[in-house]
C-alpha positions as a printed Julia matrix, in Angstrom:
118×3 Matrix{Float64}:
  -7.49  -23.04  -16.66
  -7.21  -19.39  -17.74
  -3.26  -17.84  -17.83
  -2.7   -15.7   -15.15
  -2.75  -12.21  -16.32
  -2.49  -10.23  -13.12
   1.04   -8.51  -12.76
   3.37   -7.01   -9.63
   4.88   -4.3    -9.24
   7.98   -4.08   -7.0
  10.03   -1.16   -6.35
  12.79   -1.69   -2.91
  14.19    1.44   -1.7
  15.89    3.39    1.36
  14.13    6.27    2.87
  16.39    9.72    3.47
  16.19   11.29    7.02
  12.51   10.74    8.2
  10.45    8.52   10.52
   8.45    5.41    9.11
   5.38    6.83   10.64
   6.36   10.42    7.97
   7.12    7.88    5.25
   3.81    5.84    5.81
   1.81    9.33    6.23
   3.14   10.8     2.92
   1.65    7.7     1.14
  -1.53    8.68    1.91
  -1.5    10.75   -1.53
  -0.2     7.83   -3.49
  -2.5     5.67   -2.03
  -5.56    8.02   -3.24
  -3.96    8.31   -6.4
  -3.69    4.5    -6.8
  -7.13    3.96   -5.91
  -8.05    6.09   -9.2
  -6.15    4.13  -11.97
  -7.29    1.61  -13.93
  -6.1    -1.82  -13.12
  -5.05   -0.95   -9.87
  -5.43   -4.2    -7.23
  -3.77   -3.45   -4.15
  -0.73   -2.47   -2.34
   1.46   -3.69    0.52
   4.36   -1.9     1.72
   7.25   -3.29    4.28
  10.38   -2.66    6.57
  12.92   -5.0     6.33
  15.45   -5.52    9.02
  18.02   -3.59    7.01
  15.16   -0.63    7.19
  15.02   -0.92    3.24
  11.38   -0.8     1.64
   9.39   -3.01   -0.22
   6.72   -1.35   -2.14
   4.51   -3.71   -4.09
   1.7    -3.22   -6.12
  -1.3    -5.2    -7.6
  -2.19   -5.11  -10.8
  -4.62   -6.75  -13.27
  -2.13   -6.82  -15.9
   1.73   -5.28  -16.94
   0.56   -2.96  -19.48
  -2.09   -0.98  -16.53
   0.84   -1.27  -14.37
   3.97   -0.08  -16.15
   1.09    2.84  -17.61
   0.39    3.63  -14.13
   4.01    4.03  -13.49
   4.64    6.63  -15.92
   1.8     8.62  -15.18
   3.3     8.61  -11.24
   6.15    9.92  -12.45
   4.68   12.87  -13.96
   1.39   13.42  -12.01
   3.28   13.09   -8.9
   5.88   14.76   -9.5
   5.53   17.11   -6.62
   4.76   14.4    -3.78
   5.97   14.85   -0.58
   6.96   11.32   -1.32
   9.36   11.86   -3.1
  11.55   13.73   -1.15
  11.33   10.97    1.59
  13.0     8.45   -0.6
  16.47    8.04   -1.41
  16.75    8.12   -5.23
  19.95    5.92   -5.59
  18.57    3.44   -3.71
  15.52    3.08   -5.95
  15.29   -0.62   -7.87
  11.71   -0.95   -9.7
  10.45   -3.78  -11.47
   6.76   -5.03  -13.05
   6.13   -8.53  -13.62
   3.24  -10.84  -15.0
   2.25  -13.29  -12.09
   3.17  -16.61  -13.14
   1.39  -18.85   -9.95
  -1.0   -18.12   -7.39
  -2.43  -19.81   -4.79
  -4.38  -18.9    -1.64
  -8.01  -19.95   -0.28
  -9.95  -17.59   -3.07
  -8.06  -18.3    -6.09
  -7.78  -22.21   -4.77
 -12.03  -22.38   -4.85
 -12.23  -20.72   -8.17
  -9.63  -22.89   -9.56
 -11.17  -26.12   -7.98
 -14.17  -25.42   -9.39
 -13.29  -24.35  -12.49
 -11.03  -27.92  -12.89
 -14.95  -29.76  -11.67
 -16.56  -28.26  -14.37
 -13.63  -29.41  -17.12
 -14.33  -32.68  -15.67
 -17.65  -33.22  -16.14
């Protein structure tokens, strides 16, 4: 089986004065932005019950994700984003993905573990 080189990215935050549906809206840029660097997977973003954020990202591996992250910081500067979210609140943190499991990955896996075995 190959090591697991995919990493994720998770930064949990409180939003300043604004609406969800503002907050969501303003990601639009960072989503576009996202969508142009390399390594980039996917993202999910959610509300907990405490109204805190989870923003987590995708990527194929820490070193295009904690690159990605200081290139935000200074390419983005400017986002509207960032004046949505409350900067104290901010806790980020990249990791490489140590298990994974799921229909897609289970197949490839399976198969992959067949053709050891033959």
């Amino acid at each position: 089986m190959h090591p697991h080189t995919e990493a994720l990215e998770i930064a949990t935050f409180r939003l300043l004065d604004c609406t969800w549906r503002t907050f969501l809206r303003a990601n639009a840029e960072v989503d576009a932005w996202l969508q142009r660097q390399p390594g980039f997977r996917s993202r999910r973003i959610a509300r907990r019950r405490d109204g805190s954020v989870v923003d987590m990202v995708l990527w194929d591996s820490v070193a295009h994700g904690t690159a990605s992250a200081r290139r935000l910081m200074r390419e983005l500067q400017g986002a509207a984003i960032h004046a949505l979210i409350d900067p104290d609140t901010v806790s980020w943190d990249i990791a490489a993905v140590q298990h994974v499991s799921g229909e897609e990955h289970d197949a490839a896996e399976a198969a992959e573990a067949d053709s050891l075995a033959a």
